[in-house]
PDB file of N, CA, C and O in Angstrom:
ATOM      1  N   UNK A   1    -246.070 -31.770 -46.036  1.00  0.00           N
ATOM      2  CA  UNK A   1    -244.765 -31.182 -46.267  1.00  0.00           C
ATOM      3  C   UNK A   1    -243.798 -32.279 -46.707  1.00  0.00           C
ATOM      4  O   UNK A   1    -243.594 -33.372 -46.179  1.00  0.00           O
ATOM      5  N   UNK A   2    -243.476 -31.960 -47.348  1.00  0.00           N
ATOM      6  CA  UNK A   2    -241.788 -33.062 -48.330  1.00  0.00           C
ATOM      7  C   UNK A   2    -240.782 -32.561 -47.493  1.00  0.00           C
ATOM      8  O   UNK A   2    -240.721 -31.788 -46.537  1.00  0.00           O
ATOM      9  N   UNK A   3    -239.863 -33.380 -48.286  1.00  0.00           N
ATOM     10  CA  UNK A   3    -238.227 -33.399 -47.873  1.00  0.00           C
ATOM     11  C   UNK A   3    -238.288 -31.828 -48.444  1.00  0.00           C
ATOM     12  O   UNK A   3    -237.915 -30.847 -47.801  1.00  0.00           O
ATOM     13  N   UNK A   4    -238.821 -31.814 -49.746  1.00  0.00           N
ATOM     14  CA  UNK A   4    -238.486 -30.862 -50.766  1.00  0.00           C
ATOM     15  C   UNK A   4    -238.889 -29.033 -50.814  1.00  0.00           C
ATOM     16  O   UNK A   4    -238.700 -28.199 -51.700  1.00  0.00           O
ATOM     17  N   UNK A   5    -239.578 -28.910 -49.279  1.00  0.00           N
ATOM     18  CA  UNK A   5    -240.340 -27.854 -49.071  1.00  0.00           C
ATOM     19  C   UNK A   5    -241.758 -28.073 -49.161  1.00  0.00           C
ATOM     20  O   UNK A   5    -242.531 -29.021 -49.295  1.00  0.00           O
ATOM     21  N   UNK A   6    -241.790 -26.985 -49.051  1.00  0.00           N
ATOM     22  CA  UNK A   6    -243.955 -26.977 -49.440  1.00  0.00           C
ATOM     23  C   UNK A   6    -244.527 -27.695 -50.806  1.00  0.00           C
ATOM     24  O   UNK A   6    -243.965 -27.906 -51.881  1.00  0.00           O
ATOM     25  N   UNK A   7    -245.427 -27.894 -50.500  1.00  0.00           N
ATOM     26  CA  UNK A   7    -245.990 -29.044 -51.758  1.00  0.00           C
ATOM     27  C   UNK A   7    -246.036 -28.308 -52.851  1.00  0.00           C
ATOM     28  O   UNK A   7    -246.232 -28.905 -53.910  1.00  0.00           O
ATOM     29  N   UNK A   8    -245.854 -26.705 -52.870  1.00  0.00           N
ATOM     30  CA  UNK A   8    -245.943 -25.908 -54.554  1.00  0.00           C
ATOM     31  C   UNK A   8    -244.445 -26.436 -54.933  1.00  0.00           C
ATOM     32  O   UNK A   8    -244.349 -27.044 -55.999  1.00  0.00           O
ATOM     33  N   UNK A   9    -243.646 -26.312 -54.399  1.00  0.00           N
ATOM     34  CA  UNK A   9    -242.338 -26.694 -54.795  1.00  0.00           C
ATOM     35  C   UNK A   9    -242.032 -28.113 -55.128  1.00  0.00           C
ATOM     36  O   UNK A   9    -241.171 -28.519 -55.909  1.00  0.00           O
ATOM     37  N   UNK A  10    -242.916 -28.837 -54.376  1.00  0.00           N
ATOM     38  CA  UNK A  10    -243.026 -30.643 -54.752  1.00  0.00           C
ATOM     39  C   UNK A  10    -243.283 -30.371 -56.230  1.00  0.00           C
ATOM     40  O   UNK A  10    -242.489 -30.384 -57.170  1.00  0.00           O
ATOM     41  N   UNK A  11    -244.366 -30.165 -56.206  1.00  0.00           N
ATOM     42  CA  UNK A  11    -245.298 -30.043 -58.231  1.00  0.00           C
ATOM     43  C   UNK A  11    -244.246 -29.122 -59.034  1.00  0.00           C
ATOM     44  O   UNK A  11    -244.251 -29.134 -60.264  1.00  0.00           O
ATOM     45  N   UNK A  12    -243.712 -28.649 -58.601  1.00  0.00           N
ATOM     46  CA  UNK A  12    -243.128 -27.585 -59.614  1.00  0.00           C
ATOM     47  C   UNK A  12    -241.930 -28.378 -60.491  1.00  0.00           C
ATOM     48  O   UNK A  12    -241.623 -28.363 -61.683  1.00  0.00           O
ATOM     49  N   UNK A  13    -241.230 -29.314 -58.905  1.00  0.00           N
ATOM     50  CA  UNK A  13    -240.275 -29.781 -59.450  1.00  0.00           C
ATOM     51  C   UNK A  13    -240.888 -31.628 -60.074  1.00  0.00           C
ATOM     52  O   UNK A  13    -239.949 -32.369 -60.366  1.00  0.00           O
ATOM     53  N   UNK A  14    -241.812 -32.022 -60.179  1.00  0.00           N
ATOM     54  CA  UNK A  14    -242.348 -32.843 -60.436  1.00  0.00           C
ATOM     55  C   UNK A  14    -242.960 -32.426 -62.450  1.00  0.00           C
ATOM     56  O   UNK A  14    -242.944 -32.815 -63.617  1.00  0.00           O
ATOM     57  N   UNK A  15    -243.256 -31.727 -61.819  1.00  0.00           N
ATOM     58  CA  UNK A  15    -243.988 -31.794 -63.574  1.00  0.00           C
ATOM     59  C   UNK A  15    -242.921 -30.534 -64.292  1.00  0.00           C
ATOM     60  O   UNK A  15    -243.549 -29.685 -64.925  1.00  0.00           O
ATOM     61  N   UNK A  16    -241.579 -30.367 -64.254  1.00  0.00           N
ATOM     62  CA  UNK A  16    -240.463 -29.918 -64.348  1.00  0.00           C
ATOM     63  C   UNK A  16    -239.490 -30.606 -65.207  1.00  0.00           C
ATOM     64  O   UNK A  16    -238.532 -30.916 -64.500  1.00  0.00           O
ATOM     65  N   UNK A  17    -239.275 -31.072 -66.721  1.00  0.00           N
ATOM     66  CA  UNK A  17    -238.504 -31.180 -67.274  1.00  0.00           C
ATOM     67  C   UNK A  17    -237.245 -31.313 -66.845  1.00  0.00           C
ATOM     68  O   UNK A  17    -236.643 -30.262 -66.625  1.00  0.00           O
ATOM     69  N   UNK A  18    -236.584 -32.507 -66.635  1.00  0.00           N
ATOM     70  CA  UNK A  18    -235.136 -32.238 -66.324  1.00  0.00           C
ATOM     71  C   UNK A  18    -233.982 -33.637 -67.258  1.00  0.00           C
ATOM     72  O   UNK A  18    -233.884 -34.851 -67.077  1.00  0.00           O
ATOM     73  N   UNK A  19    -233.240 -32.600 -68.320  1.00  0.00           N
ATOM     74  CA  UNK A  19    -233.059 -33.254 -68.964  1.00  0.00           C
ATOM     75  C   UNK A  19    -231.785 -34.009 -68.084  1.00  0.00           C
ATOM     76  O   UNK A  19    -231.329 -33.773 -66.965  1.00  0.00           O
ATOM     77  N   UNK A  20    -231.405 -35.118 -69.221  1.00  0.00           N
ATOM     78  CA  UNK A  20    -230.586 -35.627 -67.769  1.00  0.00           C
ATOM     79  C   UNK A  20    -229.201 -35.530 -68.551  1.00  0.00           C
ATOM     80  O   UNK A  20    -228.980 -35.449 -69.759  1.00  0.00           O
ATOM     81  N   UNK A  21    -228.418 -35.564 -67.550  1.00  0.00           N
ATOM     82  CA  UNK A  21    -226.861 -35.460 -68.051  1.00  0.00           C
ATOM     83  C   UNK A  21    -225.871 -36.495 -69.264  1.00  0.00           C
ATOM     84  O   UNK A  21    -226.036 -37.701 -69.450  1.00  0.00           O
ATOM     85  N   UNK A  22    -225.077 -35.797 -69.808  1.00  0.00           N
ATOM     86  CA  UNK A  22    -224.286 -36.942 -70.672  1.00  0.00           C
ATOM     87  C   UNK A  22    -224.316 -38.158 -69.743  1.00  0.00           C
ATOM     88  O   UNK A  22    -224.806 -39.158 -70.269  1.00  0.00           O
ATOM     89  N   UNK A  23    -223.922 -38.289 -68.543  1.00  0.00           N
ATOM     90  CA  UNK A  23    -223.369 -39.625 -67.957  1.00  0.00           C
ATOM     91  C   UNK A  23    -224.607 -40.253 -67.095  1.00  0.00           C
ATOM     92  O   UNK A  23    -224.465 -41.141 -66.255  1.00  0.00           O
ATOM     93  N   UNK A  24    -225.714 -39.702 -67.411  1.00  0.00           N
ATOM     94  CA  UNK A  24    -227.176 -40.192 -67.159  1.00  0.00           C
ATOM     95  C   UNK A  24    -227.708 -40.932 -68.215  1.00  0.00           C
ATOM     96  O   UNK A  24    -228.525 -41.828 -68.002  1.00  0.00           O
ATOM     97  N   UNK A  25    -227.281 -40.609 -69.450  1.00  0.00           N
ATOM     98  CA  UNK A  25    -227.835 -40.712 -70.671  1.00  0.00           C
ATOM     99  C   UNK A  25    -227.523 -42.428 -70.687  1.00  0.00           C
ATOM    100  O   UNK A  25    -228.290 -43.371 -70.883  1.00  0.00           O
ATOM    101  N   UNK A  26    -226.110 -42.382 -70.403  1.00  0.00           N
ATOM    102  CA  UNK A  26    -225.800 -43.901 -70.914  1.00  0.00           C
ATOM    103  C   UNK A  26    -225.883 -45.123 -70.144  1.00  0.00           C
ATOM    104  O   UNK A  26    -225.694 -46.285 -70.504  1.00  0.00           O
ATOM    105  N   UNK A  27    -226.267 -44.544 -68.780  1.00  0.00           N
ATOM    106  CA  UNK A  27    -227.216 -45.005 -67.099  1.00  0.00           C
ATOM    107  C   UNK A  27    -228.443 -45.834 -67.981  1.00  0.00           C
ATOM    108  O   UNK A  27    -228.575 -47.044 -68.162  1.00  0.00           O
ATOM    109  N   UNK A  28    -229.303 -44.653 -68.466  1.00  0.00           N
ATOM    110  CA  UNK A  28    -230.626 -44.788 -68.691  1.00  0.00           C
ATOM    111  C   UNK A  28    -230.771 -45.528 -69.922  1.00  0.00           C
ATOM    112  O   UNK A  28    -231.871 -46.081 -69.903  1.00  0.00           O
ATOM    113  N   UNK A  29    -230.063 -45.808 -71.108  1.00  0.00           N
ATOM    114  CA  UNK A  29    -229.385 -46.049 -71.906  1.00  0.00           C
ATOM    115  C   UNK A  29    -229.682 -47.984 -71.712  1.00  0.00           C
ATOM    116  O   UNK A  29    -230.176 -48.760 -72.530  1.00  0.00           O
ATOM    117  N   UNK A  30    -229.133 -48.265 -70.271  1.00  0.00           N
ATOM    118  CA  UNK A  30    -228.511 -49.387 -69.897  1.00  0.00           C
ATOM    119  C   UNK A  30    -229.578 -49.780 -69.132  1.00  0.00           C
ATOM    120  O   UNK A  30    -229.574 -51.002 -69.281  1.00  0.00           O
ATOM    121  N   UNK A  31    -230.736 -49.429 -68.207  1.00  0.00           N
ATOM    122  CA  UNK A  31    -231.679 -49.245 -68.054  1.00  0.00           C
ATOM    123  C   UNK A  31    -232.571 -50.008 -68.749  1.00  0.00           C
ATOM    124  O   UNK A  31    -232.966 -51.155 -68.538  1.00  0.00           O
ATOM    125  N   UNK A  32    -232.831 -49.239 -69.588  1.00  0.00           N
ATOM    126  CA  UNK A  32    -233.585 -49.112 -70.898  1.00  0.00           C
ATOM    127  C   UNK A  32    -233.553 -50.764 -71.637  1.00  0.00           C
ATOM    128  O   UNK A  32    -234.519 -51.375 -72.093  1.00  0.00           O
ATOM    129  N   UNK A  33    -232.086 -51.223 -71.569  1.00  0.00           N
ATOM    130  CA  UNK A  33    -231.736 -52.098 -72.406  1.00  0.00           C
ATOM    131  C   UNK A  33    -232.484 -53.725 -71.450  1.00  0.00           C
ATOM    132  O   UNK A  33    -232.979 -54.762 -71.891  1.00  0.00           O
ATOM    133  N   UNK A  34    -232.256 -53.288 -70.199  1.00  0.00           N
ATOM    134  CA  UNK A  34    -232.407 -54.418 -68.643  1.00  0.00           C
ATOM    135  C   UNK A  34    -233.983 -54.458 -69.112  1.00  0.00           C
ATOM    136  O   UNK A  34    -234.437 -55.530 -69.511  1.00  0.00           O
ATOM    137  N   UNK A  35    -234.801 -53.305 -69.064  1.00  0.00           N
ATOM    138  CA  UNK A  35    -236.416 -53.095 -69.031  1.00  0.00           C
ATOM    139  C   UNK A  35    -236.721 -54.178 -69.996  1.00  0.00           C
ATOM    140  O   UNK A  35    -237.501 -55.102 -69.768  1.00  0.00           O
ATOM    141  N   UNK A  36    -235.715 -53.910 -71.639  1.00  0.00           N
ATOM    142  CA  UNK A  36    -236.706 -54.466 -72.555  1.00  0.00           C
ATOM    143  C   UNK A  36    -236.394 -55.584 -72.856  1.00  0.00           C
ATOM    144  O   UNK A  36    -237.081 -56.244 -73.636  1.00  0.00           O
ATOM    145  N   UNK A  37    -235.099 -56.120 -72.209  1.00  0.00           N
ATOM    146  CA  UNK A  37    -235.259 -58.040 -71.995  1.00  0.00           C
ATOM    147  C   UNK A  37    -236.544 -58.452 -70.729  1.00  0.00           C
ATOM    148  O   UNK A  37    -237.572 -59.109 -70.899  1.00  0.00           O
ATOM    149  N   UNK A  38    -236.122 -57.916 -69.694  1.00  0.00           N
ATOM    150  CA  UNK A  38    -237.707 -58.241 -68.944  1.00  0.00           C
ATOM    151  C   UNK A  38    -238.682 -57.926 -69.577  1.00  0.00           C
ATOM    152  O   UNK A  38    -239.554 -58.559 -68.981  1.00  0.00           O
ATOM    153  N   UNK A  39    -239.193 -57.376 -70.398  1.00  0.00           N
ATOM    154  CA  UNK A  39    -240.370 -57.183 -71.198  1.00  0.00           C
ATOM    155  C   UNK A  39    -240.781 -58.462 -72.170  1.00  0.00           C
ATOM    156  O   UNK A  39    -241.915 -58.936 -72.242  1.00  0.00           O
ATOM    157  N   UNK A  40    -239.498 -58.967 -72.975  1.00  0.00           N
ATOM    158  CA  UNK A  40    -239.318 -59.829 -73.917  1.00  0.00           C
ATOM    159  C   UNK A  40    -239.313 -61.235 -72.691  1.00  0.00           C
ATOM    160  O   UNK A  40    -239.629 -62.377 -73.025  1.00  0.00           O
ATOM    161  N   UNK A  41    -239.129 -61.068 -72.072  1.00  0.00           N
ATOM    162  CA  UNK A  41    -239.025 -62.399 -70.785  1.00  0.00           C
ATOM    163  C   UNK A  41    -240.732 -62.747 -70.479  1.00  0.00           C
ATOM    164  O   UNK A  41    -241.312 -63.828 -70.387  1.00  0.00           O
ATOM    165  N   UNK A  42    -241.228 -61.350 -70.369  1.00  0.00           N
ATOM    166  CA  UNK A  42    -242.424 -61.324 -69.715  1.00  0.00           C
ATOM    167  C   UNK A  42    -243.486 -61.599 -70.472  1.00  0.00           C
ATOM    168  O   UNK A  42    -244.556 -61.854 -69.919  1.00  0.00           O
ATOM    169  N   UNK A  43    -243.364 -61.594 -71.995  1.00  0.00           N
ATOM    170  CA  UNK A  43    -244.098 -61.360 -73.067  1.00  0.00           C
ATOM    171  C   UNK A  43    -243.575 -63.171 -73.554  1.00  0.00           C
ATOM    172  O   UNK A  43    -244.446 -63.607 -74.307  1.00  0.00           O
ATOM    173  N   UNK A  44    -242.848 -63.856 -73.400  1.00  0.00           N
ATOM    174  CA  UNK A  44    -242.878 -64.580 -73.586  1.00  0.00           C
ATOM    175  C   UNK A  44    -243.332 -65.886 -72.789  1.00  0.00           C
ATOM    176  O   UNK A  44    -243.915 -66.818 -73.342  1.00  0.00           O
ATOM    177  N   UNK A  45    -242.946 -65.854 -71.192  1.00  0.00           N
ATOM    178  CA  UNK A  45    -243.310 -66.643 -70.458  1.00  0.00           C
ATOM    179  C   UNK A  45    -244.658 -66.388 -69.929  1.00  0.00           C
ATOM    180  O   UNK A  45    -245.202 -67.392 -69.469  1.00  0.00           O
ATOM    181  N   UNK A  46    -245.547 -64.944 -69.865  1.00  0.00           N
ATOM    182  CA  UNK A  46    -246.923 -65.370 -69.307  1.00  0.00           C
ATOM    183  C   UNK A  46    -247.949 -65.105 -70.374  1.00  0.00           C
ATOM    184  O   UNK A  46    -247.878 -64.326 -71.324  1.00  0.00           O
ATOM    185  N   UNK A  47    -248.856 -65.866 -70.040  1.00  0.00           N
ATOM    186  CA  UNK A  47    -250.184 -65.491 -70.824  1.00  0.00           C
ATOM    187  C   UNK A  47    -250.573 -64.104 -70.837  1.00  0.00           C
ATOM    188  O   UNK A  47    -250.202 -63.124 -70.190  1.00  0.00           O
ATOM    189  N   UNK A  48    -251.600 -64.327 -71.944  1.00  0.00           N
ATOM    190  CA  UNK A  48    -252.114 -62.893 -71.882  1.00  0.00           C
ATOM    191  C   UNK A  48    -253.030 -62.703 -71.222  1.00  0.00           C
ATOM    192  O   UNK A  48    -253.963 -63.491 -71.382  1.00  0.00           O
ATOM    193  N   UNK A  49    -253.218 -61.462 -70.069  1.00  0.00           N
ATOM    194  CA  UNK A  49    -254.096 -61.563 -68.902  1.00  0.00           C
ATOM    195  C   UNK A  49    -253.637 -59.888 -68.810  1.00  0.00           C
ATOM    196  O   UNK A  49    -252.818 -59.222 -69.443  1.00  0.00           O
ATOM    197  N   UNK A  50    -254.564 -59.577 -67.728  1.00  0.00           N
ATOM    198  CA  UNK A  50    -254.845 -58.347 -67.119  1.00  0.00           C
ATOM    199  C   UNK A  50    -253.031 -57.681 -66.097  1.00  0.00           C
ATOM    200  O   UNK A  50    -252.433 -56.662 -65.751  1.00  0.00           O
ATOM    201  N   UNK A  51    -252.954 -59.222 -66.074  1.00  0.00           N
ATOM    202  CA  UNK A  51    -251.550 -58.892 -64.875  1.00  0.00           C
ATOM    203  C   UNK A  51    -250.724 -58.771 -65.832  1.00  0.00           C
ATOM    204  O   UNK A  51    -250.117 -57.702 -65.888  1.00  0.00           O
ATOM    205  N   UNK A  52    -250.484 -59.671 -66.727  1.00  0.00           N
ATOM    206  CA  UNK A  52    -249.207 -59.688 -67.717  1.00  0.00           C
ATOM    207  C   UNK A  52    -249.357 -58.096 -68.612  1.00  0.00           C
ATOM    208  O   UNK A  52    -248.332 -57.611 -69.092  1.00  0.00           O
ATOM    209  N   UNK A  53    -250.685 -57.384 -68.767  1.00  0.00           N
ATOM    210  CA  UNK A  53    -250.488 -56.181 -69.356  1.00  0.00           C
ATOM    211  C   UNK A  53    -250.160 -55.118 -67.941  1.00  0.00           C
ATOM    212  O   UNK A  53    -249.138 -54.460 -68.136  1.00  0.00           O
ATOM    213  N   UNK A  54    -250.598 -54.933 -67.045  1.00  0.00           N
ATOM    214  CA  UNK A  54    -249.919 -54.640 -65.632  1.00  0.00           C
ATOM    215  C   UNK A  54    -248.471 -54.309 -65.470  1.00  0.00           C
ATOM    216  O   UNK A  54    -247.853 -53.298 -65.137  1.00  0.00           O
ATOM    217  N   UNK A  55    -248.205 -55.319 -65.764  1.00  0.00           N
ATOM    218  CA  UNK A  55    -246.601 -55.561 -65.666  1.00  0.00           C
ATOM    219  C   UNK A  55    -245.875 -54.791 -66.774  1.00  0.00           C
ATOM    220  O   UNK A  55    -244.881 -54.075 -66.655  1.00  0.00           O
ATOM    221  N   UNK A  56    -246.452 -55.034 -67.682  1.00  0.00           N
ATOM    222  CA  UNK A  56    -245.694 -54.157 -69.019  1.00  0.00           C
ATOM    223  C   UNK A  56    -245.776 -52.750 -68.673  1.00  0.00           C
ATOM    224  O   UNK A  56    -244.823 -51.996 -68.869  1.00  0.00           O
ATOM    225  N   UNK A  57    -246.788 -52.392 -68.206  1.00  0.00           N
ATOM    226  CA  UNK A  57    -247.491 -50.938 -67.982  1.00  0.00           C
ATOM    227  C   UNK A  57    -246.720 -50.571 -66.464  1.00  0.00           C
ATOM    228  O   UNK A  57    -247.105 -49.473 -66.065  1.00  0.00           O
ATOM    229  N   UNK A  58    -246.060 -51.007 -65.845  1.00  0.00           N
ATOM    230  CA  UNK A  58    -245.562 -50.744 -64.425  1.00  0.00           C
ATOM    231  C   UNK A  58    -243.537 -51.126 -64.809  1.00  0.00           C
ATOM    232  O   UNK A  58    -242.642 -50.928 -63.987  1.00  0.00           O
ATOM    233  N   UNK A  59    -243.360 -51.612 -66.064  1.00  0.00           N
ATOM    234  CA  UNK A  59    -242.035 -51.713 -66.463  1.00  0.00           C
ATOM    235  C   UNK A  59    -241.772 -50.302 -66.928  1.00  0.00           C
ATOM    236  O   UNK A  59    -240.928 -49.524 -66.482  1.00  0.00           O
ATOM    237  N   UNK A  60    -242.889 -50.051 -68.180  1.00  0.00           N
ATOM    238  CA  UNK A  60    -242.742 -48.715 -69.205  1.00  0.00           C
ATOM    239  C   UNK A  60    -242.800 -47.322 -67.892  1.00  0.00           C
ATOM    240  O   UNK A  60    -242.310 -46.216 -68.117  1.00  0.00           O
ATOM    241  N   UNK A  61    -243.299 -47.586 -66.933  1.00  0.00           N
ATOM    242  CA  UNK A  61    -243.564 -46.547 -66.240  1.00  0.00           C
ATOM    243  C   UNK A  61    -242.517 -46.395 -65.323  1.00  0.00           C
ATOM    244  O   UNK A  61    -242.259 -45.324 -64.774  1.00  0.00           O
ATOM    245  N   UNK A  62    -241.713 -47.774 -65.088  1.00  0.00           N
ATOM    246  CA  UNK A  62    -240.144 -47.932 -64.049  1.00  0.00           C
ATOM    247  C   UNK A  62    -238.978 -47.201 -64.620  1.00  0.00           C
ATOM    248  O   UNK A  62    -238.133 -46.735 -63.857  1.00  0.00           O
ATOM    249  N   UNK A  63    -238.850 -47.036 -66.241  1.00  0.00           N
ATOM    250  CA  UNK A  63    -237.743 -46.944 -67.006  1.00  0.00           C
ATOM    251  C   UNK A  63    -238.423 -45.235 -67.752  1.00  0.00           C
ATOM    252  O   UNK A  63    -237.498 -44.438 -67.906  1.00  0.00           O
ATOM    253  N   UNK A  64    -239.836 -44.668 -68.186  1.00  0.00           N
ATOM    254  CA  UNK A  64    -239.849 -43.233 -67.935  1.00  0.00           C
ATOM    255  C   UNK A  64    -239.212 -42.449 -67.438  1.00  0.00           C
ATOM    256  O   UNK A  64    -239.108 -42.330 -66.217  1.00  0.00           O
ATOM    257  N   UNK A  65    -238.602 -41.686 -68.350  1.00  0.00           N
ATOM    258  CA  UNK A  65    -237.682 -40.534 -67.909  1.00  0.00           C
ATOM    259  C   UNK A  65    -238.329 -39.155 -68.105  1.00  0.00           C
ATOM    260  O   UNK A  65    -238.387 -38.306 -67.216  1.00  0.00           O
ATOM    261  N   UNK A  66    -238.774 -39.021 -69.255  1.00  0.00           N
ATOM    262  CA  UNK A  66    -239.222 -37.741 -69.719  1.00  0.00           C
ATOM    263  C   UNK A  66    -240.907 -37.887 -70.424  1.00  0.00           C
ATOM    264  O   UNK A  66    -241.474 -36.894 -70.879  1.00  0.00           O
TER     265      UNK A  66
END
């Protein structure tokens, strides 16, 4: 059981489209902008390895919205 009710209601609202508001937009916007200097940080200071693609793949998945 969730905060959110019964677990049909967890999934429902999980795989549930929710677009986000004008004043989300420019949140995520700003977000977005933080992610892809750490990306450019990350892509520059480590080698290429299993962790350094990790990391990219656990950034793109931090800053996913839709």
């Amino acid at each position: 059981m969730s905060e959110m009710g019964d677990t049909s209601e967890l999934i429902e609202w999980l795989f549930t489209y929710h677009a986000p508001t004008p004043d989300q937009i420019e949140k995520l916007k700003a977000v977005r902008q933080a992610a892809k200097a750490l990306a450019v940080a990350i892509d520059a200071s480590c080698p290429p390895s299993a962790d350094r693609t990790a990391a990219m793949r656990d950034l793109q998945t931090a800053v996913a919205r839709d």
